[in-house]
Structure formats: structure tokens, C-alpha cells
C-alpha positions in Angstrom: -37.5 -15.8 23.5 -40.2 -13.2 24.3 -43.3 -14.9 21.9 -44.5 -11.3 20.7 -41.2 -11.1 18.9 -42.1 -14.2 16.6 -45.7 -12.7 16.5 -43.8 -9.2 15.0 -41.9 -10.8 12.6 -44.6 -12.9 11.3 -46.8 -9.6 11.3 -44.1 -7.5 9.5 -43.4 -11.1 7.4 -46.7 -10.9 5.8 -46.9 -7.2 5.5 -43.4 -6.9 3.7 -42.2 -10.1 2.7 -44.7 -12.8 2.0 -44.2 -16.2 0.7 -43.6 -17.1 -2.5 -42.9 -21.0 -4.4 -39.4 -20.3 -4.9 -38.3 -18.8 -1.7 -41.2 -21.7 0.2 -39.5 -24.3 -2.0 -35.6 -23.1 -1.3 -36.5 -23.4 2.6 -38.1 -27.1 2.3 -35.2 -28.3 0.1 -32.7 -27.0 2.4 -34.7 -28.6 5.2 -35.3 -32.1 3.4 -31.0 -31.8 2.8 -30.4 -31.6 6.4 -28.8 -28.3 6.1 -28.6 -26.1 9.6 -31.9 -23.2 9.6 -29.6 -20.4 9.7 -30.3 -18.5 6.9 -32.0 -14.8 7.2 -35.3 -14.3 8.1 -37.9 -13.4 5.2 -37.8 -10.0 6.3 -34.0 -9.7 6.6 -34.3 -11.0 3.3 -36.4 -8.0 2.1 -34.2 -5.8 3.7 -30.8 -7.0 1.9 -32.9 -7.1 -1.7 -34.0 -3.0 -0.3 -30.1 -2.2 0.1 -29.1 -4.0 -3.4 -31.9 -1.7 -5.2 -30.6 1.1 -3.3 -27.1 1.0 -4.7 -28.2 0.1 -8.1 -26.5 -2.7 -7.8 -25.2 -4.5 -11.1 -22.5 -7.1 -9.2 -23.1 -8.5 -5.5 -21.0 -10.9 -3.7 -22.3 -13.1 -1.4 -19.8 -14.6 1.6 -22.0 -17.9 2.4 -24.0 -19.2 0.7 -25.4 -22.0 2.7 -29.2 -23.2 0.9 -29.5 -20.0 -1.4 -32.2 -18.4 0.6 -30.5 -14.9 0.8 -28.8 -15.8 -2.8 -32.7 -15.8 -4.3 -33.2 -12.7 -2.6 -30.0 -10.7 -3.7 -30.2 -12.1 -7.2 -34.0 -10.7 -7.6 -32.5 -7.5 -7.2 -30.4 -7.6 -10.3 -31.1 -6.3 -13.4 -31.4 -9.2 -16.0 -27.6 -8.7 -17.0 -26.8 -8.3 -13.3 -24.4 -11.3 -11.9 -24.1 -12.6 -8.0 -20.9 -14.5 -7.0 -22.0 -16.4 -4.0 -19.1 -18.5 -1.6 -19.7 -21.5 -0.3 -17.5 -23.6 1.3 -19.8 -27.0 1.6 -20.2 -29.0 -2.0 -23.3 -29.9 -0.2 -24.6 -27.3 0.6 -23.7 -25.8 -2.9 -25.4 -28.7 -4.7 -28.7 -27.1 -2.8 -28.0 -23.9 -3.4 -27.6 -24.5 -7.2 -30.9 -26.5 -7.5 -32.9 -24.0 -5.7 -31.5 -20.9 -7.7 -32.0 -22.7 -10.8 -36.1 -23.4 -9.5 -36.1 -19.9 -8.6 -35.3 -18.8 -12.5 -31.9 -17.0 -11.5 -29.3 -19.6 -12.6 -28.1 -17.3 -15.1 -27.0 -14.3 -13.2 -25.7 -16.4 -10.4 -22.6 -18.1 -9.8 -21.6 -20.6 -6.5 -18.2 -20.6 -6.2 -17.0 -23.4 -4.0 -14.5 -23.5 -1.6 -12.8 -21.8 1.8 -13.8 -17.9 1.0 -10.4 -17.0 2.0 -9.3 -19.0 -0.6 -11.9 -17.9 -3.4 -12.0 -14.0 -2.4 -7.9 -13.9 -3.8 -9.0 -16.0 -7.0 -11.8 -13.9 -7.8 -9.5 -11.1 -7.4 -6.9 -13.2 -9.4 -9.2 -13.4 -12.2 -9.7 -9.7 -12.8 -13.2 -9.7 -11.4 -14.5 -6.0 -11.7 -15.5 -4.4 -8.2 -18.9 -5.1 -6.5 -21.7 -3.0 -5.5 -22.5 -4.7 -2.3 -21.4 -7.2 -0.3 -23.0 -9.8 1.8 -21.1 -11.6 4.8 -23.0 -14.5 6.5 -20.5 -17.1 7.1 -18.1 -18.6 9.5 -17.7 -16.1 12.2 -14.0 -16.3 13.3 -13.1 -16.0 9.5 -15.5 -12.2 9.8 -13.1 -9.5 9.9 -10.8 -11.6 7.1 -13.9 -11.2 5.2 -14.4 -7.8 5.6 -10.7 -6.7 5.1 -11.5 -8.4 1.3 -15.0 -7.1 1.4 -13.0 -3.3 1.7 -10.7 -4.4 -1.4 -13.1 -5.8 -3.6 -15.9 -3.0 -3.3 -16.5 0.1 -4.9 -16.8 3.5 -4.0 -20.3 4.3 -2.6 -21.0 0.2 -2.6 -22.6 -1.2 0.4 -21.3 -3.8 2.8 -23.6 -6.2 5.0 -22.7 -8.5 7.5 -25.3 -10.9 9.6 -25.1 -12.1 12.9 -22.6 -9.4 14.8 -24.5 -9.3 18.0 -24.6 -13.0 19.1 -27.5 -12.3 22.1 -25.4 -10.1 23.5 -22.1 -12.4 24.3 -20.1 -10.0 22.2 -19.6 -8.0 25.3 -17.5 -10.3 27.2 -17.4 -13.4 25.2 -16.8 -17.1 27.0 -13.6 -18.8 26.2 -14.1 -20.9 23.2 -16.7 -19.0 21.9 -15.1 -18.2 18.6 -18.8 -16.9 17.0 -19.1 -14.1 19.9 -15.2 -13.6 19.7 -14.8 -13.4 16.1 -17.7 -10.7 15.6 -16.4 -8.8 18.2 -13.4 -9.0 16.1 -15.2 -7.9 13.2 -17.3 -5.1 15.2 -13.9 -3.7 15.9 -12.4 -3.6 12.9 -15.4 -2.5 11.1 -15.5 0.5 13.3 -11.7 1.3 13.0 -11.7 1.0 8.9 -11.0 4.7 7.6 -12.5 3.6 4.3 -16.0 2.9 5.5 -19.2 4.7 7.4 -20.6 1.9 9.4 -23.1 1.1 11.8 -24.6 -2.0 13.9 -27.9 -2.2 14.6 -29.7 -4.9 17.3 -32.4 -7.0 16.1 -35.0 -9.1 17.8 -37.1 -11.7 16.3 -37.9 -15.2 15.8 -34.0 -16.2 15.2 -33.5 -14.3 18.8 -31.0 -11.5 19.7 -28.6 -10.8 17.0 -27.4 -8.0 14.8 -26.7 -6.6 11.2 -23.7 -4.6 10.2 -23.7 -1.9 7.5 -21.5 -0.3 5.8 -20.6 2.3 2.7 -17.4 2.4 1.6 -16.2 5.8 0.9 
């Protein structure tokens, strides 16, 4: 990894997304819990909370939830009576999650569902949920275009849906044999770009977490 790209992101870290306790606190408890650093950058961060504001949204639902780094962000972008629904399929990770949300004040407009997604996205459904003004995907990466085929169902008209980590450095183009992260967001690439009912695009990014990507998408 080219240096100046870590030196960028720190740059356009401090200009746009700076540390606070919560957010500092949710990274070291995740940390201390042995839980993978995979979560979004502080800037990414900033640019999903941007997105939520920009859709007004009311209800977001999260696919992933791993530490509640993103799940602080997203849930600051809520009004008061807003509500997040955040999937996670690790108690462990969940039990993290729940303590740093609660820390970060937003206990009460979040909710960590736990559980395989593609067994929680039909519940929620199930249950009468209303539709969502954004979605966030950042999960297991074979289980992506799943995900989005829900994500299509359970979002409104004009809502916004995200997904993380659809480059892979590049092996999306020809992935290896077994590599079910490059082969499943390919997948996902694919079937984002074939739904009728969205306008999408992939972007490239670069930074301290390497070559990857971000998907985004309105649904019509």
C-alpha cells in the first residue's frame, strides 16, 4: 500500500471526520474483544451518515453489524424518533455492538438483531416492518447479492442502497478459485447492475484499508 494513501485519509480524516469518545471508545472495545478491524474507515463513516441525511432518512437497515462502528454513525443521522435495525450474525460481536451503542447514547433508536441475515431479513419482513430509507450491506460477501435482492424488497422508493467492499483490490476481475469474497461481489456487481428497479454505481476507493470499492444505489 502506497504510504500517501494512509497520509490522505488521515488528512481528509481530520478535515471531515475527526475523533470523538464514542466512536475512539467503539474502536478500542472492539479491539480489546478481539473482533476483526474491518469496519469502515472514519471517513467512509462520514460519507454513509452524508447519504442517510440526504434521504431524510427516518428507518435504516444495517446488514453487519460487526462492533457498531458504522451502526454509531448511521444512527447519528436519525432524527430522535428515527430507528436502525442492524444484523448481526455473531452474539459476540453483538454483545459489543450493544455496549458501544448504548456508550454512544443511541440505544434507543437502535436495534441488533441477531442471527444469519438471510434468516432475519424474511422475519423483519414477517413482522410487518415498514420499508427503509437506506440500506447498508457490509457483511459476508458470498451471501451479497442475497442481500441485495432483500435490500430491493425492503426499500422504498427514492431510498438509497450501500454496499462495502465490492472491489476486493481488483480480484473481482478474474477471481481465484475459492475466493468466495472476490466471487461473491462480483456476483453482487452483476446483479446490482442488471436490477431494473435501481440506478447504481461502483466507485474505487484507495486508502489506508487498501483497494476496495462502495456500491450505491437508488431505488426507483
Amino acid at each position: 500500500m502506497d504510504p500517501v494513501f494512509e497520509k490522505v485519509d488521515a488528512y481528509l480524516d481530520e478535515l471531515f471526520a475527526p475523533p470523538d469518545e464514542a466512536l475512539q471508545s467503539a474502536l478500542k472495545a472492539a479491539a480489546e474483544a478481539g473482533l476483526p478491524r474491518i469496519q469502515v474507515s472514519p471517513v467512509q463513516g462520514k460519507l454513509l451518515y452524508v447519504l442517510a441525511r440526504l434521504v431524510s432518512a427516518r428507518r435504516i437497515l444495517e446488514i453487519g453489524t460487526l462492533g457498531g462502528y458504522s451502526a454509531i454513525w448511521l444512527g447519528r443521522a436519525l432524527d430522535p424518533d428515527g430507528r436502525l435495525v442492524t444484523l448481526e450474525v455473531s452474539e459476540e460481536h453483538a454483545a459489543v455492538a450493544r455496549d458501544n451503542l448504548s456508550a454512544a447514547g443511541l440505544s434507543d433508536r437502535v436495534e441488533v438483531i441477531v442471527g444469519p441475515a438471510l434468516a432475519s431479513l424474511p422475519a423483519l419482513e414477517a413482522r410487518g416492518e415498514d420499508p427503509f430509507d437506506m440500506v447498508f450491506i457490509d457483511a459476508d460477501k458470498p451471501g451479497y447479492s442475497e442481500y441485495l435482492r432483500w435490500a430491493v424488497r425492503l426499500t422504498r422508493s427514492g431510498g438509497l442502497i450501500v454496499a462495502d467492499n465490492v472491489i476486493r483490490g481488483g480480484r473481482i476481475l478474474a477471481p481465484d478459485p475459492g475466493d468466495e469474497a472476490a466471487s461473491g461481489a462480483r456476483d453482487f456487481n452483476a446483479a446490482l447492475a442488471a436490477e431494473p428497479d435501481l440506478d447504481s454505481v461502483v466507485l474505487q476507493l484507495v486508502g489506508r484499508k487498501g483497494h476496495d470499492g462502495i456500491a450505491i444505489a437508488r431505488v426507483r
